[in-house]
N, C-alpha and C positions, 0 to 999 in steps of 0.2 A: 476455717471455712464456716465455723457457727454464724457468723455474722451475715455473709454472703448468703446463707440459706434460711435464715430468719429475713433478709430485707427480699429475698426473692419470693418467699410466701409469705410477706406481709403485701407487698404490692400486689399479690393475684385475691387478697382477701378485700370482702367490700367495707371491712372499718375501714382501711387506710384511705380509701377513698373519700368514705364519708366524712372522714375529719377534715382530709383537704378541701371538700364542696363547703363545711360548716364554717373554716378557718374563713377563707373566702368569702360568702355570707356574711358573717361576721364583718366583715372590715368593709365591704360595700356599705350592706347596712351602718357602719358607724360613719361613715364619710357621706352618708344622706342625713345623719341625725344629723353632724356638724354642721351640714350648709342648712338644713333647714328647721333645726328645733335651734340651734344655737345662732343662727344665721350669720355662717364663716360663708362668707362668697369664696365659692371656689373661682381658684387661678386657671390659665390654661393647661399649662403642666399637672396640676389638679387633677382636670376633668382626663388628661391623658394617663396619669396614672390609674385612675379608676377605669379606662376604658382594659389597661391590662388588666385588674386584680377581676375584671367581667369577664376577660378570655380565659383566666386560670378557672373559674366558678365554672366557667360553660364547658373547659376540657374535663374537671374533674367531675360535674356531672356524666360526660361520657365517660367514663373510667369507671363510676359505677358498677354500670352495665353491661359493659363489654372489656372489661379488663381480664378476661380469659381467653379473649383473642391476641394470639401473638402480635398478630400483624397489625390491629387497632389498636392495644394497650403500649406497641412501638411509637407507633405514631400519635398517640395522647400524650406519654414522658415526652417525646420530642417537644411536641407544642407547648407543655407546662417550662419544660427548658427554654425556651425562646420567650414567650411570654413572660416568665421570672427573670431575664436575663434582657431583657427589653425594658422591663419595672425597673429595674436595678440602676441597667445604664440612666435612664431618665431621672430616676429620683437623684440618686446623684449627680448631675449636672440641676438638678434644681436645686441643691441642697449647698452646691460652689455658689449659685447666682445667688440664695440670700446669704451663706456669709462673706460674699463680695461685694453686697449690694449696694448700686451709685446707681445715680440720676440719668449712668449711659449705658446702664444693663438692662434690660427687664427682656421677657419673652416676647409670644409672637403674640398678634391680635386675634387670632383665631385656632381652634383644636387641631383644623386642617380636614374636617371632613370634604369626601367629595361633593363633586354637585351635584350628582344623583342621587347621593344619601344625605342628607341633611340632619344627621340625628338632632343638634342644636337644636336647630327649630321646628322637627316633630316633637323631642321631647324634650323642651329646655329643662325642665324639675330636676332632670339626668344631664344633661349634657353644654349647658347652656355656664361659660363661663366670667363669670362677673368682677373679680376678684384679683389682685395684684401677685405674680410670682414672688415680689420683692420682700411680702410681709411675712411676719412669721406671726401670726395671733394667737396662738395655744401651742401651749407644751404639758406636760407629765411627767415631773422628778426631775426637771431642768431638762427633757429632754423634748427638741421639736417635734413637730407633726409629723415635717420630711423626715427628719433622723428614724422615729417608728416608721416609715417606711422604706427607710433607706433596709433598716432592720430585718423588716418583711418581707422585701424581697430577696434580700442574700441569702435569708436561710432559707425560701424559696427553688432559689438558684441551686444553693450546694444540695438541697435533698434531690430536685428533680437530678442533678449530677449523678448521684450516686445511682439511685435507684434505675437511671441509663444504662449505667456501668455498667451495673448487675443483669439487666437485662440483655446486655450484647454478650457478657461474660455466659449466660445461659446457651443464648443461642449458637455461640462459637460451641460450647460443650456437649449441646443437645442433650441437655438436664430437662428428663420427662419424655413422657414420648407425647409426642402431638397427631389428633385426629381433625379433618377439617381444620386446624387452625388452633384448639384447644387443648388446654394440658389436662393430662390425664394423670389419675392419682400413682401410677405403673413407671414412673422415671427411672432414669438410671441410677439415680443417687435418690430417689423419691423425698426431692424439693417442692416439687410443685403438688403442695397441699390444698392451701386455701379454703374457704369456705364456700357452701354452695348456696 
């Protein structure tokens, strides 16, 4: 149960947040420098994968701060789970279509926002996709752009899994006692540590 009760007080502490906001950061930020210090036009499955690796940035900023409520740090790992596993399915189906790639493959012509949101063309810098699914222009150690992101989001995936687990495994057990919503340092098995 050592493990179980380290990933349960590491998710209620704000490093583990803050690493997932920075990991995140990080890989936004490198996927602006590629399209515009290197000038890689991004593809449409591109700009769709950066639009997930935005929703994991923007849960794990909520996580932050409210990752001492049961009921909002439930529903952040849900979100980080779907959004990692939304990443995942996509990169991989971008990652068949270039090493399948022929003259009768390629993606859509558009990201697919609505018509009421236009991000495109409020913010092309962000969102504005120029670029062929089919190409692959940069790798690292023989390995593709999509592959690192095929990468990024599996492990993505399996941590937000886990750290789910652990969370429904708490609340089935009623590991802590809960006040308004938040754990207190008084549990049954006193798990829920974390930092304040």
């Amino acid at each position: 149960m050592k493990i179980y009760s380290y990933l349960l007080n590491f998710s209620l502490n704000k490093l583990s947040w803050i690493l997932l906001f920075s990991t995140s950061s990080f890989c936004v930020g490198a996927s602006l420098f590629f399209q515009h210090s290197l000038n890689l036009a991004p593809c449409v499955m591109c700009i769709q994968e950066r639009l997930f690796l935005m929703g994991i940035w923007i849960v794990s900023f909520a996580g932050i701060f409210y990752r001492k409520c049961i009921y909002f740090r439930g529903l952040v790992l849900a979100s980080w789970l779907l959004l990692s596993a939304g990443g995942l399915k996509l990169s991989i189906e971008h990652l068949i279509l270039q090493l399948n790639s022929s003259a009768f493959q390629s993606c859509v012509a558009q990201v697919g926002f609505p018509s009421f949101l236009p991000a495109h063309e409020w913010f092309p810098s962000l969102f504005m996709a120029t670029g062929s699914c089919n190409e692959s222009v940069w790798s690292l150690g023989g390995i593709t752009m999509v592959q690192w992101i095929v990468g990024l989001f599996a492990i993505n995936t399996a941590l937000s899994v886990c750290f789910l687990i652990v969370e429904l495994i708490a609340s089935a057990r009623h590991d802590g006692v809960w006040v308004n919503g938040i754990p207190t340092e008084e549990g049954n098995k006193g798990t829920y540590s974390g930092d304040h």
